[in-house]
N, C-alpha and C positions, 0 to 999 in steps of 0.2 A: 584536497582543495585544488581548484584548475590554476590556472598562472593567473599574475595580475591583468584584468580586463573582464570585457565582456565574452562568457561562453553560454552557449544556445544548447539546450538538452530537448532533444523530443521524442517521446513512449509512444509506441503503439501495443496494445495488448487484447487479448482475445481468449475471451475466459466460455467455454464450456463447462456448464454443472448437468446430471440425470440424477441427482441424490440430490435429499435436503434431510439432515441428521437431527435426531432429537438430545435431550442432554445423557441420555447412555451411548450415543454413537450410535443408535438403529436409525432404518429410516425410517418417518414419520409414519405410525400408522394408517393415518386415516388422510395423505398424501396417494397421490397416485399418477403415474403419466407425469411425470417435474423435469421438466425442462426451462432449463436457465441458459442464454448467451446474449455477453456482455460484452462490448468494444468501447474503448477508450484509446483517445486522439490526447497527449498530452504535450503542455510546448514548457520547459521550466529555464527561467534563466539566471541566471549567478554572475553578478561583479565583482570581484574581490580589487578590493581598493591600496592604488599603488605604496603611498607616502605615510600609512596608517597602521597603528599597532596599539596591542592593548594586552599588556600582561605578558611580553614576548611574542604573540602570536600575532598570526594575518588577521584580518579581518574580512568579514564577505557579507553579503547580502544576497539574497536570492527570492525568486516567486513564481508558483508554481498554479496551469489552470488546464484543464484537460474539457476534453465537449465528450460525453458518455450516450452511447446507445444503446436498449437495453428491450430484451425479448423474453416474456418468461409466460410460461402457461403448462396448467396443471388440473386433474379432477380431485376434486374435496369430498369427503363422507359428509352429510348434512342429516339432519333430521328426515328430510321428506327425500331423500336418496343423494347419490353422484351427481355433485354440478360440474362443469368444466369450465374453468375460469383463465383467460388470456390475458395478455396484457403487450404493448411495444411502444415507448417513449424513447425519444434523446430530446439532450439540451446539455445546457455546460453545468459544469459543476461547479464543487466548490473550491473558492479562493487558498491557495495555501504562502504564506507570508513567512519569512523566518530572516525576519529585521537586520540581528547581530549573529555571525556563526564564526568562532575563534578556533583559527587552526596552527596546530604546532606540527614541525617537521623535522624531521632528523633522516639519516641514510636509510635506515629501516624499520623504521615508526612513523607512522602519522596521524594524529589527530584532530577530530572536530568534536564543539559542543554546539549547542544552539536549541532552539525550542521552535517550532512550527506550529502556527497559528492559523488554524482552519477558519476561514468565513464564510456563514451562509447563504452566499450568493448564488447559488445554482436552483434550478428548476425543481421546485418541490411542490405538492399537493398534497394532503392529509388523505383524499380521497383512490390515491393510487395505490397498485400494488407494486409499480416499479417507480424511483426518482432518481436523477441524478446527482441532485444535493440531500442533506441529513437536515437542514432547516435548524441546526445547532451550533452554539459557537465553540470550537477546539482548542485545547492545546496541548501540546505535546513536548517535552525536554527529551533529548535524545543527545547521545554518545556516539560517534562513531568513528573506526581505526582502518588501518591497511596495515599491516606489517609484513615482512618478507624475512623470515628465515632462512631461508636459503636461499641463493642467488634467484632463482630460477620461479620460486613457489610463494604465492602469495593468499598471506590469510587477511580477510575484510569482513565487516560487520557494522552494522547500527542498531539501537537498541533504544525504543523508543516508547514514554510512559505516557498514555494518551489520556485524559482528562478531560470530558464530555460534558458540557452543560445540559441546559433542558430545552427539550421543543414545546416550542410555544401555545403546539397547532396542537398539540397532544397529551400535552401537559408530560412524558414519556423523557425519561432522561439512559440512557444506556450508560452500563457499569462503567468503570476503568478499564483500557486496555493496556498491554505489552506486546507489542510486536520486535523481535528481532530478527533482520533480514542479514543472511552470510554468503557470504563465499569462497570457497576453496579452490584455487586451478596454479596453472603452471604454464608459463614460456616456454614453448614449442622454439620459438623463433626470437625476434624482438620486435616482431610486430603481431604475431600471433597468439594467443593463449585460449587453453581449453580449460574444462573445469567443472566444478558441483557449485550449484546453487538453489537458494529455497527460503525458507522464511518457519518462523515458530511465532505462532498466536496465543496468546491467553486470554482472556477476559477474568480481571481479577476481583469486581465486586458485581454486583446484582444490579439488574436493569430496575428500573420505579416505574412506576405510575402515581400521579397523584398522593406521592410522598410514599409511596406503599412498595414493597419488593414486588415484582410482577410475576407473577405464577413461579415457579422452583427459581427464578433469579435471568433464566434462558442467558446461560453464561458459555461465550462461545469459546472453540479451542481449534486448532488446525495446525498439523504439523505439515510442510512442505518441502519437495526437493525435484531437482532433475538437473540435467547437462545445461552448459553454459559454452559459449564461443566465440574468441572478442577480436576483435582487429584492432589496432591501434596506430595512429600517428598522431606527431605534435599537435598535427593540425584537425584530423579527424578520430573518431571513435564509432566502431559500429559495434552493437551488442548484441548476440538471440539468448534467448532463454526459454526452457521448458520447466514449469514447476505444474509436479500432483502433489493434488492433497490428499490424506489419510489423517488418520485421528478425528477426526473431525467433530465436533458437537455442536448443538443449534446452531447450524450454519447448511448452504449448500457447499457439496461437495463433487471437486470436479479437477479441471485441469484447466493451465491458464500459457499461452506462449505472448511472451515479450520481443518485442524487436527497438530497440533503442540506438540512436545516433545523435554525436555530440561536435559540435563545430567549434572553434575558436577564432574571435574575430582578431 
């Protein structure tokens, strides 16, 4: 959790995919020429509140809204042959709210809980093949720790059970997900740290249609990792990250690099 006040977090990230995997992990047969790149501008801000406790813990609030651009085109097998189909939108996405987050601290432990609360407010069309919103309302309860073991080496993680309503436009609800995001590194310095970082996807029930499981359930999965490089001061934060994916199931599969910086006012 940042100190008490206002702290400004803002993502940029830049995700290339050439793969879109079916649910054995192959690529899509009847896919061809699949090219996906995605950029997202994220601005997220956190107050934790000075004179305010609940259960021993801080208290914070936070809100979270990114503008996403998005490129993807690909040739499809069809009845009457190969079509090649295109597609390029941005606009902003969706709202992310997470009201109460209660964080406990000790010399080398710390935690938070809270729940994130996705809104539909971003650019959606029923008629596209790329959006920057999901036109669904979210939520999500999530965990997550820092601890250090040893002076020097620090393990972190969030672990978060996502819970998807239905779209309206589609009648189409997507299953449950779990995502937990980690990281492993170490103080080089005391302003420098390197490290491993990555994320593990599940999707734990089956997408619907119209109250119905939707074809085998297209339940996605993706395991991810690569290097991590952070600078730190009280008053700033710079972050990169490289994560590939492997494992992958009904998903595109690709590589994605993060660059994140954090201010405190």
């Amino acid at each position: 959790m940042p100190p008490p006040g206002l702290t400004n977090f803002f993502y940029l990230s830049d995700y290339r995919a050439n793969e879109t995997k079916d649910s054995d992990g192959h690529d899509k047969s009847n896919i061809h020429d699949f090219d996906l790149h995605v950029q997202a501008l994220s601005m997220r801000m956190d107050y934790v509140y000075t004179d305010y406790s609940i259960l021993g813990a801080k208290v914070e609030s936070r809100f979270a809204l990114p503008f996403v651009k998005g490129d993807i085109s690909f040739n499809v097998d069809t009845p009457v042959g190969r079509v090649r189909r295109s597609e390029n939108q941005d606009g902003v996405g969706d709202l992310m709210l997470a009201p109460v987050i209660l964080g406990w601290s000790s010399p080398r432990y710390h935690q938070l809980v809270g729940v994130d609360i996705f809104a539909p407010i971003g650019s959606y069309d029923k008629d596209r093949m790329f959006n920057s919103g999901r036109n669904t309302w979210s939520y999500g309860p999530w965990y997550a720790f820092t601890a250090y073991p040893l002076e020097n080496l620090e393990v972190s993680a969030k672990l978060i059970y996502l819970v998807n309503g239905k779209n309206p436009d589609t009648d189409y609800r997507s299953g449950h997900e779990f995502n937990a995001d980690y990281n492993l590194a170490y103080n080089f310095t005391r302003e420098w740290q390197v490290g491993l970082n990555g994320y593990i996807y599940k999707q734990l029930s089956d997408d619907e249609r119209d109250g119905h499981t939707f074809g085998d359930g297209n339940r996605g999965q993706v395991v991810a990792f690569g290097p991590t490089i952070k600078y730190q001061t009280p008053e700033i934060g710079l972050v990169a990250k490289w994560q590939h994916e492997t494992q992958v199931e009904n998903r595109a599969s690709g590589d994605r690099i993060w660059l994140q910086a954090v201010y405190r006012f």
